[in-house]
Backbone as CSV, one residue per row, in Angstrom:
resi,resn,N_x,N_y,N_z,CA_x,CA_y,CA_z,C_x,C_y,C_z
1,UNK,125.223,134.059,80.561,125.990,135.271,80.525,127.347,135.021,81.192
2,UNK,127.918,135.294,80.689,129.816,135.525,80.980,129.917,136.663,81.805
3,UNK,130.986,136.689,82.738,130.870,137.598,83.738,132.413,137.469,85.000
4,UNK,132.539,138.392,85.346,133.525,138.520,86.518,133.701,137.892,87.330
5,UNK,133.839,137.113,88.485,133.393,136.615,89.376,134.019,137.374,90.709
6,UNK,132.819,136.870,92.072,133.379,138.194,92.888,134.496,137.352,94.214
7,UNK,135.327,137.447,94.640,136.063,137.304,95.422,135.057,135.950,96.375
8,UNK,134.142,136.356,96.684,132.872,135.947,97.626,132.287,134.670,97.176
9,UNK,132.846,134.589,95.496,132.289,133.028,94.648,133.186,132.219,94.333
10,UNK,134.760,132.489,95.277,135.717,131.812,94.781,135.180,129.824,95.006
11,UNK,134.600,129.743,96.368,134.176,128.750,96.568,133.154,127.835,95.989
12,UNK,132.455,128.356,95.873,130.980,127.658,94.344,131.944,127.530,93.398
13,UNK,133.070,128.460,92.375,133.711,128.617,91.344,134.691,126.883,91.625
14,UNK,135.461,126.736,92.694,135.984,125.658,93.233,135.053,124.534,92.706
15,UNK,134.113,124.404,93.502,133.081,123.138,93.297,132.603,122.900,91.949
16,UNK,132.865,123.738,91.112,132.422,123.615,90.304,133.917,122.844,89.024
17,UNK,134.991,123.602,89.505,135.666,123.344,89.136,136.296,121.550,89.195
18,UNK,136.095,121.103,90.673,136.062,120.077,91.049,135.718,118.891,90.365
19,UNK,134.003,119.258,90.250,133.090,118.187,89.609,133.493,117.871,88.370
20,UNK,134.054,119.448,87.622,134.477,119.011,86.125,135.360,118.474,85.868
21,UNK,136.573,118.302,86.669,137.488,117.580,86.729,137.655,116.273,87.283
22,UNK,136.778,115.634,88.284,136.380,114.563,88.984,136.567,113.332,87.791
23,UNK,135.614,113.972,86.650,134.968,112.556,85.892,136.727,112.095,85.141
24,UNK,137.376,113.048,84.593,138.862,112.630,84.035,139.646,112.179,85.142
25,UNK,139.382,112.401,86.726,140.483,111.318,87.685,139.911,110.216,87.441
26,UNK,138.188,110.410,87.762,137.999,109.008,87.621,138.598,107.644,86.521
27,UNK,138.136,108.207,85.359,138.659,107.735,84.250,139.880,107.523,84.204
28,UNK,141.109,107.963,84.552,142.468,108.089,84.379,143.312,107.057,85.627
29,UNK,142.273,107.136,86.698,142.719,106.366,87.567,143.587,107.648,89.179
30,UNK,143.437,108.833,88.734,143.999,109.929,89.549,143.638,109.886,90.817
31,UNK,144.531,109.999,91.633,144.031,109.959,92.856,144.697,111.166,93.573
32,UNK,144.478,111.444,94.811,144.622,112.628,95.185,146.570,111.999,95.835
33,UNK,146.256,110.546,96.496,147.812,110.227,96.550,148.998,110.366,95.063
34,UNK,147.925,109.962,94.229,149.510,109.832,93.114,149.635,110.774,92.188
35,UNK,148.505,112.106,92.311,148.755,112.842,91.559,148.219,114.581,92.406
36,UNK,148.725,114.814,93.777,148.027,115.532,94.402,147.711,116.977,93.945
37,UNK,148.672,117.392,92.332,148.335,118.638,92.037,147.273,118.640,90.941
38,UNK,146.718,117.474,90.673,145.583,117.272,89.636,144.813,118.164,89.870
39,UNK,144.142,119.390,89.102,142.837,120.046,88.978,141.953,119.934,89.818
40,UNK,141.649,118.446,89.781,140.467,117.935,90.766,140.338,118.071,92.208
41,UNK,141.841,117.802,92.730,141.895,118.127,93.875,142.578,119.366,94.590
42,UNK,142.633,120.353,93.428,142.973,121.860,94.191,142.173,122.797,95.108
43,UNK,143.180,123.221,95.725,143.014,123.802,96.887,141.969,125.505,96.672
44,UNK,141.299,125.608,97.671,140.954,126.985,97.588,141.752,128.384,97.587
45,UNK,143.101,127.779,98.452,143.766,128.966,98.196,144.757,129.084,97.449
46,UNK,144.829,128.624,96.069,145.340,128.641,95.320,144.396,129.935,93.975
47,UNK,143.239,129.760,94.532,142.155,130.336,93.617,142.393,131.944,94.153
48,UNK,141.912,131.453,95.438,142.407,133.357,96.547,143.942,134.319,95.966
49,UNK,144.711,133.224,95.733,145.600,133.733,95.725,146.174,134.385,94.178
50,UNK,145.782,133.605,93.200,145.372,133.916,91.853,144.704,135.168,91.918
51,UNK,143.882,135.085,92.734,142.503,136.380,92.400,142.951,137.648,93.388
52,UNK,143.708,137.668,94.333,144.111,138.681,94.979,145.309,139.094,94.072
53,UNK,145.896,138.355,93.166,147.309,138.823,92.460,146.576,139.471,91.248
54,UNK,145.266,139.810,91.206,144.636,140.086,90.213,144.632,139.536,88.847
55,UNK,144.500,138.168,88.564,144.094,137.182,87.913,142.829,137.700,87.652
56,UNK,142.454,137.738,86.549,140.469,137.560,86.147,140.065,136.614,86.122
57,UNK,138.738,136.513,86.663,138.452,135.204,86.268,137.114,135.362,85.909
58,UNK,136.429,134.290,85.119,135.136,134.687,84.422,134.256,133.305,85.042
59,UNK,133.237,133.382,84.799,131.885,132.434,84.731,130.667,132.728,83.783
């Protein structure tokens, strides 16, 4: 089921986000030095801050 997510899951939503992006640094060679705004290694409050500007976000 598709769904809202609550302020409270920004962090699981992160990790999750992480892992899916992990396997393409790996592959690509990305590292958090030579490419620090890669997906993989974004920040949590980038997500907070999206979602307090009222961004939707789903799962």
């Amino acid at each position: 089921m598709i769904r809202r997510i609550e302020l409270s899951e920004i962090e699981e939503c992160l990790a999750v986000i992480h892992r899916s992006f992990e396997t393409v640094a790996k592959e690509f060679g990305i590292t958090q030095e030579n490419c620090p705004t890669h997906t993989s290694f974004m920040k949590a409050e980038r997500l907070y801050k999206q979602f307090n500007e009222g961004r939707l976000m789903y799962a």
